[in-house]
VMD Tcl script that builds the backbone (N, CA, C; Angstrom):
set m [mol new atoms 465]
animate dup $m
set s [atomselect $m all]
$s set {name element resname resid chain x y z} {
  {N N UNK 1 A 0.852 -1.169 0.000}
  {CA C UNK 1 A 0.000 0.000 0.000}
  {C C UNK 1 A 0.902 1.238 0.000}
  {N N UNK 2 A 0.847 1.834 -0.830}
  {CA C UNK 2 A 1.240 3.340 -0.867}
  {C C UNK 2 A 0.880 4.731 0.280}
  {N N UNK 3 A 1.625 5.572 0.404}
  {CA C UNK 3 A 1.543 6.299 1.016}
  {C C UNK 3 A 0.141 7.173 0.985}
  {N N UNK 4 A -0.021 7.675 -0.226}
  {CA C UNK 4 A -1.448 8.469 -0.401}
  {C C UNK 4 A -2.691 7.437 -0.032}
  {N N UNK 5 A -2.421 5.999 -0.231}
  {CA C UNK 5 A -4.173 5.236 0.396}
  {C C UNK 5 A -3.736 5.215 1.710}
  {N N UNK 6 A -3.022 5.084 1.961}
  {CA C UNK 6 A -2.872 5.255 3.623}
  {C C UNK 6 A -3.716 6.770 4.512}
  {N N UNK 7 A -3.338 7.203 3.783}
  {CA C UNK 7 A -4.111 8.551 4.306}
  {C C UNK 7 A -5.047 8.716 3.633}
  {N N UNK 8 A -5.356 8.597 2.595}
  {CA C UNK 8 A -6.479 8.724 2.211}
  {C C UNK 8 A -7.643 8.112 2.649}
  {N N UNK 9 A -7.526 6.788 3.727}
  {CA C UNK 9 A -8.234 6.215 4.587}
  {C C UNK 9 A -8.542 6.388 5.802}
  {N N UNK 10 A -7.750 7.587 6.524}
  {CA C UNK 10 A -7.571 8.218 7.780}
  {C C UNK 10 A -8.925 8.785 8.011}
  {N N UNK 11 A -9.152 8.799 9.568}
  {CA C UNK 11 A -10.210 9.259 9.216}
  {C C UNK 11 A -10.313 10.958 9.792}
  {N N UNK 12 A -11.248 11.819 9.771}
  {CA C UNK 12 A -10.867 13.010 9.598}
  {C C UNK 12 A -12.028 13.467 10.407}
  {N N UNK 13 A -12.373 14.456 11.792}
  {CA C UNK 13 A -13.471 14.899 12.387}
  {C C UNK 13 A -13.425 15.889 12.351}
  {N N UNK 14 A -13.926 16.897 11.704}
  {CA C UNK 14 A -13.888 18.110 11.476}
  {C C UNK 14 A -14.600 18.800 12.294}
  {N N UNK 15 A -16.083 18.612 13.512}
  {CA C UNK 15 A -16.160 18.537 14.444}
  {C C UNK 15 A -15.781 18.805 15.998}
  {N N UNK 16 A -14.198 18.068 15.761}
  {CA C UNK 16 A -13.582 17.498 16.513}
  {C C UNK 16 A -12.472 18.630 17.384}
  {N N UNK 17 A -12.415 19.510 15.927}
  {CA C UNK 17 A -11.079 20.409 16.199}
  {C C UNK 17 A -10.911 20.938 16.980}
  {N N UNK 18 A -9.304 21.583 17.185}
  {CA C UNK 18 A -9.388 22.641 18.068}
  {C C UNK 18 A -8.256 23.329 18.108}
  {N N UNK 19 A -7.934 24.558 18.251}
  {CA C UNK 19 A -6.872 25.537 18.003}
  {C C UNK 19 A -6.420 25.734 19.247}
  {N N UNK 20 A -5.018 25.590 18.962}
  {CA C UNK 20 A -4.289 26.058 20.713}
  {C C UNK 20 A -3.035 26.971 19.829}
  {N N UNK 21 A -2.394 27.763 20.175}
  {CA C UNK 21 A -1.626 28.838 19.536}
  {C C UNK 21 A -0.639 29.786 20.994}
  {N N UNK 22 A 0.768 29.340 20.554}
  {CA C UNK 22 A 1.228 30.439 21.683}
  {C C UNK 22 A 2.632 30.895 20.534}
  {N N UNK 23 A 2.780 31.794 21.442}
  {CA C UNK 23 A 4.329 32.491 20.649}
  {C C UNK 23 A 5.585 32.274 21.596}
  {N N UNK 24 A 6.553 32.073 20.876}
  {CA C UNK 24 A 7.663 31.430 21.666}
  {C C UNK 24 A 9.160 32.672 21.240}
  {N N UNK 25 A 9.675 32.772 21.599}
  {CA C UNK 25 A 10.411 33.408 21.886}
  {C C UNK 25 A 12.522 32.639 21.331}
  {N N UNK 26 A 12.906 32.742 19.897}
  {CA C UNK 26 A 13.955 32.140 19.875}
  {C C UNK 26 A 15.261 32.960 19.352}
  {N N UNK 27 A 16.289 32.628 20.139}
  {CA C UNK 27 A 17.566 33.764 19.966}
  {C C UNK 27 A 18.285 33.369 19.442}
  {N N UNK 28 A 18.704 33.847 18.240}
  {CA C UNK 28 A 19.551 34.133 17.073}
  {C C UNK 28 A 21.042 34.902 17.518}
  {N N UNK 29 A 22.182 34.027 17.441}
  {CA C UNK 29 A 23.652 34.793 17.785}
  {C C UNK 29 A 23.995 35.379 17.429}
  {N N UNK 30 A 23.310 36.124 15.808}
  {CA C UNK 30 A 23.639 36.100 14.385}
  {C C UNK 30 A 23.847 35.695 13.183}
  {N N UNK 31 A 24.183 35.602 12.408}
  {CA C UNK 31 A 23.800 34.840 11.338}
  {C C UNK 31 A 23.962 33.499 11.321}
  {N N UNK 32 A 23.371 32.536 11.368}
  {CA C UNK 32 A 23.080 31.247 12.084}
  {C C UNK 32 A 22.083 30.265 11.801}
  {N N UNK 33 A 22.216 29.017 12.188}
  {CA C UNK 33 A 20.277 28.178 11.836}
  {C C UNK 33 A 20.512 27.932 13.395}
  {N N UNK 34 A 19.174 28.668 13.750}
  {CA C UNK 34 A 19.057 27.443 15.437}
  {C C UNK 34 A 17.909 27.431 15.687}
  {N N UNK 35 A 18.259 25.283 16.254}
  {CA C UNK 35 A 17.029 24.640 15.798}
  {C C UNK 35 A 16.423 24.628 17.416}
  {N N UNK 36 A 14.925 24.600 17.049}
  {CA C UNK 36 A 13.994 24.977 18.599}
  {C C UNK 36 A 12.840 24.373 17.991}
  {N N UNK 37 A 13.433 22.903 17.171}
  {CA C UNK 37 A 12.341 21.712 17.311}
  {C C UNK 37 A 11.854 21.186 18.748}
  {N N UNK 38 A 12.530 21.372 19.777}
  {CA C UNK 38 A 12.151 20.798 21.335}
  {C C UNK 38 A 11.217 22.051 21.446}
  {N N UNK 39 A 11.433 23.258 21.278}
  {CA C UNK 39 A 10.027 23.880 21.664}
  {C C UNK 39 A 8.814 24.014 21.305}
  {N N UNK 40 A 8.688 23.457 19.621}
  {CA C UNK 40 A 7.847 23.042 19.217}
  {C C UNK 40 A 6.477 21.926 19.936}
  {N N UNK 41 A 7.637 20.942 20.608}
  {CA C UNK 41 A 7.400 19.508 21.118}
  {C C UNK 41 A 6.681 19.782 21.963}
  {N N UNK 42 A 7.783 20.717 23.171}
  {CA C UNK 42 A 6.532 20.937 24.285}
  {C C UNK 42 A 5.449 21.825 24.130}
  {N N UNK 43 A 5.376 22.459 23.543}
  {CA C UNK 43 A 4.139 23.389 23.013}
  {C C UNK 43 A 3.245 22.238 22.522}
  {N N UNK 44 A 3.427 21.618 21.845}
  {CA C UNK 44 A 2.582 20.199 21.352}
  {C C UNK 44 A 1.690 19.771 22.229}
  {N N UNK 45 A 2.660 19.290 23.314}
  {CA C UNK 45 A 2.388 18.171 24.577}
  {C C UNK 45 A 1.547 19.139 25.326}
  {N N UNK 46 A 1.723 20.711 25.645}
  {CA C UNK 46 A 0.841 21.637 26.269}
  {C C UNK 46 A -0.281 21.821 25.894}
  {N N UNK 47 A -0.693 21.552 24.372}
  {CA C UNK 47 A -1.782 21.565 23.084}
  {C C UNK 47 A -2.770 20.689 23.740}
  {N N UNK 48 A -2.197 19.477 24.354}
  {CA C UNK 48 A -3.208 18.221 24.311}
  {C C UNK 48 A -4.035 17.616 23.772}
  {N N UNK 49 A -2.962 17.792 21.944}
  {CA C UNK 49 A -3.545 17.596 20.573}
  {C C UNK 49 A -2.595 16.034 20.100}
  {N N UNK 50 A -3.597 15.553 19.671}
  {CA C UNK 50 A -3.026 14.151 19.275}
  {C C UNK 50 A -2.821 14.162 17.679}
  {N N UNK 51 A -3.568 14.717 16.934}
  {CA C UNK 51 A -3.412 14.680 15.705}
  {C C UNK 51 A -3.735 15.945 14.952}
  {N N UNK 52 A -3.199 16.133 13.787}
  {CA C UNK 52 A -3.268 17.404 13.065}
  {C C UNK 52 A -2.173 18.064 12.775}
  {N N UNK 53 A -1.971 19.063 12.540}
  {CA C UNK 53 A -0.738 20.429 12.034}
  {C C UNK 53 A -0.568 21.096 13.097}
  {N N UNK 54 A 0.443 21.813 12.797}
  {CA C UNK 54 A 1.481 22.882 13.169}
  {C C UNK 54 A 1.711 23.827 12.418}
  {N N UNK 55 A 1.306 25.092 12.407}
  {CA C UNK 55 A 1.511 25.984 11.789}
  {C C UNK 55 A 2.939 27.010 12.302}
  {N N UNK 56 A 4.000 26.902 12.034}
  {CA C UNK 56 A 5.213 27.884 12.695}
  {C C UNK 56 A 5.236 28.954 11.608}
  {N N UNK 57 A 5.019 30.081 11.775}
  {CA C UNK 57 A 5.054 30.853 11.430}
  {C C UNK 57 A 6.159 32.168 12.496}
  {N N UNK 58 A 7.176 33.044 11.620}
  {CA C UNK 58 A 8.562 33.554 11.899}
  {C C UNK 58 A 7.756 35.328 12.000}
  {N N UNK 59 A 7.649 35.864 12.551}
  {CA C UNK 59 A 6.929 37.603 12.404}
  {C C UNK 59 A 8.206 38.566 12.084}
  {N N UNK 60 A 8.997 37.822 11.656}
  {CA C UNK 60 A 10.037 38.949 11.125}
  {C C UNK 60 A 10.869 38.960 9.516}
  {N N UNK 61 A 11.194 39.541 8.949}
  {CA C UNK 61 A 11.502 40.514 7.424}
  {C C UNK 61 A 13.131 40.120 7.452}
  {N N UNK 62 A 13.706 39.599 8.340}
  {CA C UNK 62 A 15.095 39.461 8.244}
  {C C UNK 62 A 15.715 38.584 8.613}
  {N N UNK 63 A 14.920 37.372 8.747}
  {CA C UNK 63 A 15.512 35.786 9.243}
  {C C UNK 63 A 14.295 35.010 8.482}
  {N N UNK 64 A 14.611 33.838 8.576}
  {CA C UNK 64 A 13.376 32.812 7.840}
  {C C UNK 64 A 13.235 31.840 9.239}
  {N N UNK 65 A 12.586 30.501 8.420}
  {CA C UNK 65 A 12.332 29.107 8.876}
  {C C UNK 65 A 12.850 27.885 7.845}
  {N N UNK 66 A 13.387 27.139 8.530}
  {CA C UNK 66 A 13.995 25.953 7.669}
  {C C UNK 66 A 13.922 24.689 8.227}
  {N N UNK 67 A 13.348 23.735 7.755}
  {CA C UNK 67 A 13.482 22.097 7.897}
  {C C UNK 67 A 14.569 21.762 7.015}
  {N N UNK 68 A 15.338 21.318 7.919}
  {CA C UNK 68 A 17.046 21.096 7.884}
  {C C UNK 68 A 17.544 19.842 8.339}
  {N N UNK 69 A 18.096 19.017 8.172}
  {CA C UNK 69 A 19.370 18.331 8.686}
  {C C UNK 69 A 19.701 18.552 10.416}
  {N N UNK 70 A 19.238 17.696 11.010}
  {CA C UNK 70 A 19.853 18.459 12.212}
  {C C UNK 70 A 21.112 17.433 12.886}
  {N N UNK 71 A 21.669 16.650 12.195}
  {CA C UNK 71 A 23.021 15.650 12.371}
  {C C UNK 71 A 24.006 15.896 12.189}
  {N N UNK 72 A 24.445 16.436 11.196}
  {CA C UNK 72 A 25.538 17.232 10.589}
  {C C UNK 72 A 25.815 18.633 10.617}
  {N N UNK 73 A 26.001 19.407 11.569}
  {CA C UNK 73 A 26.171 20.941 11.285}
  {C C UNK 73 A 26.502 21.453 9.773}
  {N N UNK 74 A 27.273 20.432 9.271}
  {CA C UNK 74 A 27.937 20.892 8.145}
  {C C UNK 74 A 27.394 21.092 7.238}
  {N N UNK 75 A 26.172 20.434 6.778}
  {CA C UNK 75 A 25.246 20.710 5.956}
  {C C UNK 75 A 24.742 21.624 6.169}
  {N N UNK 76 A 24.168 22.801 7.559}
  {CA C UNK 76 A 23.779 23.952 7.500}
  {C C UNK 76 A 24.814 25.193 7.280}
  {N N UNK 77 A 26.478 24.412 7.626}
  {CA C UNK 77 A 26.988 25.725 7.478}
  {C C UNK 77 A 26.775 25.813 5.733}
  {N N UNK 78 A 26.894 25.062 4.962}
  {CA C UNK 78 A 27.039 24.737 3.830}
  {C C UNK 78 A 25.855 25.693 3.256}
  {N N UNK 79 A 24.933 25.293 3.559}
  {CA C UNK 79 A 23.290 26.191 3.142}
  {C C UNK 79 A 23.786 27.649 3.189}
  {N N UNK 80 A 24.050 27.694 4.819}
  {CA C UNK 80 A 24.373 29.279 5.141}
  {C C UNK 80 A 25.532 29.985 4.385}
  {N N UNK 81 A 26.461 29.457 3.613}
  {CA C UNK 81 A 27.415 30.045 3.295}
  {C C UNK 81 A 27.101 30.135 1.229}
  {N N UNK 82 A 26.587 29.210 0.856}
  {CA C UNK 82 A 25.484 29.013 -0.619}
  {C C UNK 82 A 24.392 30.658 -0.868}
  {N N UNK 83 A 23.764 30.877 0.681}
  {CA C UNK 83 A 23.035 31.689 0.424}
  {C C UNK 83 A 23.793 33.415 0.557}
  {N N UNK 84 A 24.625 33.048 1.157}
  {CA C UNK 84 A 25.525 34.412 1.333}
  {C C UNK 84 A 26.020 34.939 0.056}
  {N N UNK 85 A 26.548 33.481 -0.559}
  {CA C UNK 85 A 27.344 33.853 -2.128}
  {C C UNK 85 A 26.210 34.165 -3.241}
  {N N UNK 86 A 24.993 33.971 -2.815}
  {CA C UNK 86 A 23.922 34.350 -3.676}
  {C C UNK 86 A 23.915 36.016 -4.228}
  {N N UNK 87 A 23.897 35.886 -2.177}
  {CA C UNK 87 A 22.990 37.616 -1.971}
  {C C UNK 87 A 23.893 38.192 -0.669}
  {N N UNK 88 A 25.422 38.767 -1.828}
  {CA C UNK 88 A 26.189 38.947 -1.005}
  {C C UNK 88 A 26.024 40.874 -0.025}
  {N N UNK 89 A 26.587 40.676 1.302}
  {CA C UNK 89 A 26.429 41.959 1.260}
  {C C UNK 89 A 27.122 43.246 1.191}
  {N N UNK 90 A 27.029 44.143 1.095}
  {CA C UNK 90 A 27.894 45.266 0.158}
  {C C UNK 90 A 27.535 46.059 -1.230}
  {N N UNK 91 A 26.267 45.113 -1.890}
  {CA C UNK 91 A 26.088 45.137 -2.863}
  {C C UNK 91 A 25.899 46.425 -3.850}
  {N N UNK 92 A 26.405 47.116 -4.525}
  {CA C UNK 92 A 26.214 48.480 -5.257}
  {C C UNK 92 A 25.027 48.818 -5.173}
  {N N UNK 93 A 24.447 47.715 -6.124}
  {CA C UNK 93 A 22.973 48.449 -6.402}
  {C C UNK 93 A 21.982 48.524 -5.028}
  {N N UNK 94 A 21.990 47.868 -3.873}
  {CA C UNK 94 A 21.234 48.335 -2.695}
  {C C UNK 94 A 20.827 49.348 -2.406}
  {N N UNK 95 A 19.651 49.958 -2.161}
  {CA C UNK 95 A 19.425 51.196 -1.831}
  {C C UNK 95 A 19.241 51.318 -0.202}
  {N N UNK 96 A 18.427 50.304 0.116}
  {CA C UNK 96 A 17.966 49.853 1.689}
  {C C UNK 96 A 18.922 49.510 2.525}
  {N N UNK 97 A 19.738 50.351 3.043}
  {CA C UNK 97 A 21.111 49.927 3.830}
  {C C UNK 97 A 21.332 50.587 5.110}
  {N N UNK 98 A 19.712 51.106 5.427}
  {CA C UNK 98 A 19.637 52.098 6.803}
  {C C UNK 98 A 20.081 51.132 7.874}
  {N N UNK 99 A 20.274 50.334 7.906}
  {CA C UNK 99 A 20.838 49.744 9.441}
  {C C UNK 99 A 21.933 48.928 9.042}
  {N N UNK 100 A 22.295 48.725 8.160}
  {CA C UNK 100 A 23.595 48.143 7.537}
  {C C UNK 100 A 23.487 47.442 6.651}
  {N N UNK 101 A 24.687 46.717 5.878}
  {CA C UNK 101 A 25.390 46.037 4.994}
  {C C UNK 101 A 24.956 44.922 4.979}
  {N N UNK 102 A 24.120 44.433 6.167}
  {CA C UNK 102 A 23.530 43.092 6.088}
  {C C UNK 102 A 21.800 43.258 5.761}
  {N N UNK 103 A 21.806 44.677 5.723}
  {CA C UNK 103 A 19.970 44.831 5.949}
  {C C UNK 103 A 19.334 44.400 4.840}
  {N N UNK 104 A 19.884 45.032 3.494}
  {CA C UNK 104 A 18.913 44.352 2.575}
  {C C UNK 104 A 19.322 43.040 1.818}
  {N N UNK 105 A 20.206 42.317 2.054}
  {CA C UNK 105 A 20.462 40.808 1.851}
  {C C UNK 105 A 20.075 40.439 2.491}
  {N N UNK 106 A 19.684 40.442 3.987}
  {CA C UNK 106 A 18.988 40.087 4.754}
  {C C UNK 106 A 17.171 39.916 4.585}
  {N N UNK 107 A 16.999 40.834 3.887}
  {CA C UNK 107 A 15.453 40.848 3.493}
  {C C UNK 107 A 15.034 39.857 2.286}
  {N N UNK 108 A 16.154 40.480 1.179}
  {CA C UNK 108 A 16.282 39.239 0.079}
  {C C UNK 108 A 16.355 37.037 0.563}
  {N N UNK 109 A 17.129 37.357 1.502}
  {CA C UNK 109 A 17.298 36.197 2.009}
  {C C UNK 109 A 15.645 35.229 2.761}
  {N N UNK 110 A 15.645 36.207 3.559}
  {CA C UNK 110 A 13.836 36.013 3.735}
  {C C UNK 110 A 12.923 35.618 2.467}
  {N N UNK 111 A 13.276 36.268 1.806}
  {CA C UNK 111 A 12.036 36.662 0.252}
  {C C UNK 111 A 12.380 34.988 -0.147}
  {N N UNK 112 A 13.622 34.643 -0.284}
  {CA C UNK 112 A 14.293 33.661 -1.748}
  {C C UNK 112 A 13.352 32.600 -0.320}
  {N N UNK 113 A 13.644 32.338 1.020}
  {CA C UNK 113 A 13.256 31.110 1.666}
  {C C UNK 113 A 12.024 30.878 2.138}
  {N N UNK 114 A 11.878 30.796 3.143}
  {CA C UNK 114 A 10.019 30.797 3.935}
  {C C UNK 114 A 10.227 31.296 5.162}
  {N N UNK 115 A 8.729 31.591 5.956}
  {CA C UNK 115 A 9.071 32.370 6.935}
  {C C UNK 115 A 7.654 31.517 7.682}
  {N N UNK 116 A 7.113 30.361 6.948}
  {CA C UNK 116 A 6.271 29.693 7.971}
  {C C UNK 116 A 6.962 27.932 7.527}
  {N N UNK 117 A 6.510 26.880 8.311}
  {CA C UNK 117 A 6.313 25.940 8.074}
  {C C UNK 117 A 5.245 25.226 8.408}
  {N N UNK 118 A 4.803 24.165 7.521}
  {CA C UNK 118 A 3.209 23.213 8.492}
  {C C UNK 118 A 3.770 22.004 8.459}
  {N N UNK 119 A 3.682 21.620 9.757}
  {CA C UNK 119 A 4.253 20.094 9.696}
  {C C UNK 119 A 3.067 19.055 10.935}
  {N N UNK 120 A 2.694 18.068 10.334}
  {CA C UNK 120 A 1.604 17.298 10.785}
  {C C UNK 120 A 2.325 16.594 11.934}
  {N N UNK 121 A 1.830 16.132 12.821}
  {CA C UNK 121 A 1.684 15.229 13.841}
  {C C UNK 121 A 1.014 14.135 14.114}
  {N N UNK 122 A 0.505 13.126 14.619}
  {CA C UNK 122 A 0.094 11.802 14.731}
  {C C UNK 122 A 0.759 11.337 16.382}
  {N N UNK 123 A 0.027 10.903 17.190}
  {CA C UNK 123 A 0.101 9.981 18.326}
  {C C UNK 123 A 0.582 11.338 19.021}
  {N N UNK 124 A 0.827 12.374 19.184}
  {CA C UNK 124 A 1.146 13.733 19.978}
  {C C UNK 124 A 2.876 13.507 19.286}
  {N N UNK 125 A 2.988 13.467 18.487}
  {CA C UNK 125 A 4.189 13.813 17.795}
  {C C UNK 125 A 4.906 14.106 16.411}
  {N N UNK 126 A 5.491 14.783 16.202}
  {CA C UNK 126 A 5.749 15.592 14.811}
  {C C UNK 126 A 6.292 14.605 14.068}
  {N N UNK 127 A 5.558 15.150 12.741}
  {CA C UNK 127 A 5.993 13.985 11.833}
  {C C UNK 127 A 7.323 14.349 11.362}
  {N N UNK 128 A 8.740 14.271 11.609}
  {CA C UNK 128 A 9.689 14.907 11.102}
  {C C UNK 128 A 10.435 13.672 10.794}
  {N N UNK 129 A 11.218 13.579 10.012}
  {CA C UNK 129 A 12.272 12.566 9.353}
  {C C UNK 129 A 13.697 12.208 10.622}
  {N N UNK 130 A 13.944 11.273 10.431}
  {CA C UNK 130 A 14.818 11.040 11.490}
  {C C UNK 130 A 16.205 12.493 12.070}
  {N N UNK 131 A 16.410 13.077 10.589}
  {CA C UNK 131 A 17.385 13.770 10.810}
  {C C UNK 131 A 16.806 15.233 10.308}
  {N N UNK 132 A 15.662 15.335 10.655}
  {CA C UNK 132 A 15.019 16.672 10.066}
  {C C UNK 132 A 14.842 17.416 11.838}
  {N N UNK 133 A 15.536 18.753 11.739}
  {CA C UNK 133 A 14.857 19.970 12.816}
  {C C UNK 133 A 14.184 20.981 12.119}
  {N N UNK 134 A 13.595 21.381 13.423}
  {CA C UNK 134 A 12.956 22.876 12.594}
  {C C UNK 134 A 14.220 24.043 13.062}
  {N N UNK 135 A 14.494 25.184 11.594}
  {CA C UNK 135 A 15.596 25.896 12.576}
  {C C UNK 135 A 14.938 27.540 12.540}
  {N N UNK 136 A 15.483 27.884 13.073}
  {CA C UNK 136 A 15.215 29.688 12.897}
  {C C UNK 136 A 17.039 29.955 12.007}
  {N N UNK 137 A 16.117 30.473 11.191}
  {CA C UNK 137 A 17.749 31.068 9.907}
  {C C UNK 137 A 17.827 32.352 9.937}
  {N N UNK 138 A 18.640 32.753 10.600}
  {CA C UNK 138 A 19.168 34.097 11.425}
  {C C UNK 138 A 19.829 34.758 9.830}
  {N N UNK 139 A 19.539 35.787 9.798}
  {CA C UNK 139 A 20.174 36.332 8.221}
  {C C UNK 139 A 21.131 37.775 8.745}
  {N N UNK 140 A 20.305 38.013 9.852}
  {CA C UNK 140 A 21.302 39.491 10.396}
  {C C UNK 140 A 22.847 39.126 11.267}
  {N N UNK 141 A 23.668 39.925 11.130}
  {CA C UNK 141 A 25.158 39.550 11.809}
  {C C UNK 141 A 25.065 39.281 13.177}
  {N N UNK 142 A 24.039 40.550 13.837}
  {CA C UNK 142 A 23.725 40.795 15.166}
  {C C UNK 142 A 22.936 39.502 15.693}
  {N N UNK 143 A 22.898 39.386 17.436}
  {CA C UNK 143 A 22.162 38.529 18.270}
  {C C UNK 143 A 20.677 38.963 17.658}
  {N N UNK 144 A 19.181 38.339 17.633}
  {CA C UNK 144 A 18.327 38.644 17.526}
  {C C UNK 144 A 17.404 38.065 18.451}
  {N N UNK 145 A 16.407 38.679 19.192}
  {CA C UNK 145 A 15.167 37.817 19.966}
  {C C UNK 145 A 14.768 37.709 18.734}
  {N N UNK 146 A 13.618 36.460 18.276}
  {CA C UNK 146 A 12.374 36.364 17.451}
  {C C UNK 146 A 11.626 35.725 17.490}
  {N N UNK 147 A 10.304 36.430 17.326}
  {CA C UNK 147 A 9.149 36.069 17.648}
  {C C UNK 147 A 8.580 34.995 16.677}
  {N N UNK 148 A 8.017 33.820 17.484}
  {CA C UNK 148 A 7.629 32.682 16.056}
  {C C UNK 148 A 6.282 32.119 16.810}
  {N N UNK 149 A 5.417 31.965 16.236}
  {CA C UNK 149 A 4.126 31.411 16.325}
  {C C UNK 149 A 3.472 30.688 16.288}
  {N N UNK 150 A 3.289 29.410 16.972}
  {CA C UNK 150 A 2.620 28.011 16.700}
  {C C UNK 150 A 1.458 28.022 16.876}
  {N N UNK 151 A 0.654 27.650 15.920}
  {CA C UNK 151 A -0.818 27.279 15.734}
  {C C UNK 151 A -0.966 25.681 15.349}
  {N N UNK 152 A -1.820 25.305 16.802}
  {CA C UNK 152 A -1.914 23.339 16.589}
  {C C UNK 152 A -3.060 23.309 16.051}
  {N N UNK 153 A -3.489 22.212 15.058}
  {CA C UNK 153 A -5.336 22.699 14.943}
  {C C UNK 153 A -5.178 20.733 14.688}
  {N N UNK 154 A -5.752 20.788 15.539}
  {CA C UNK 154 A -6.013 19.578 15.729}
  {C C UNK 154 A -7.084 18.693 16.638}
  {N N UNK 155 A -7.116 17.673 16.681}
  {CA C UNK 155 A -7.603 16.927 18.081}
  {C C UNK 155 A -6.534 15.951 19.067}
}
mol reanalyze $m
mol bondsrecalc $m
mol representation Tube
mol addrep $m
């Protein structure tokens, strides 16, 4: 049996639902991925949602969200250093450079990635791949607080 009849047999209570939503709070050293899949988890387990999504959504213009590798650092420095050589900063043509050299590669960087993810759950736990985290992708040089948003909608 394939993956799609598998779910496609699930069954679904629409009924049933229910929204639990808090904002979490994750700090960026600077330009960086850091992963705060464990806060996801317990926010989950606080939900007292067994099945359904996750909505993470990032409220800021100058860092993203990434489902990443979380075994190998090296594969994120690798990402992080790919996207730098993209959208390097310094760039001539920039006009947007009121807070620095990183500000508008920093925005570009946002634009090119995502700034939410939805990732399903089953039995009160995230469906993530053995070596998959969720990270916050820090695009500014500076430390950053940032604000990120979980919405469970589930039962």
């Amino acid at each position: 049996m394939n993956i799609l009849s598998t779910f496609a047999t699930s069954n679904f209570h629409t009924l049933d639902m229910s929204v639990f939503t808090k904002e979490i709070v994750v700090t960026a050293p600077g330009k960086s991925t850091s992963e705060f899949t464990s806060m996801i988890e317990e926010a989950l387990a606080e939900s007292r949602q067994n099945e359904g999504t996750v909505t993470v959504f990032c409220r800021h213009t100058s860092c993203s969200l990434v489902i990443m590798e979380n075994a190998d650092p090296s594969a994120r420095r690798d990402l992080e250093a790919f996207i730098d050589r993209l959208v390097p900063e310094n760039d001539p043509h920039f006009t947007h450079t009121y807070e620095g050299a990183d500000d508008m590669p920093s925005h570009i960087k946002m634009a090119l990635t995502r700034t939410a993810e939805v990732i399903p759950f089953v039995n009160g736990r995230l469906c993530l791949g053995s070596w998959q985290g969720v990270f916050l992708w820090e695009h500014r040089n500076h430390s950053h607080e940032r604000r990120i948003v979980l919405s469970f909608q589930g039962e």
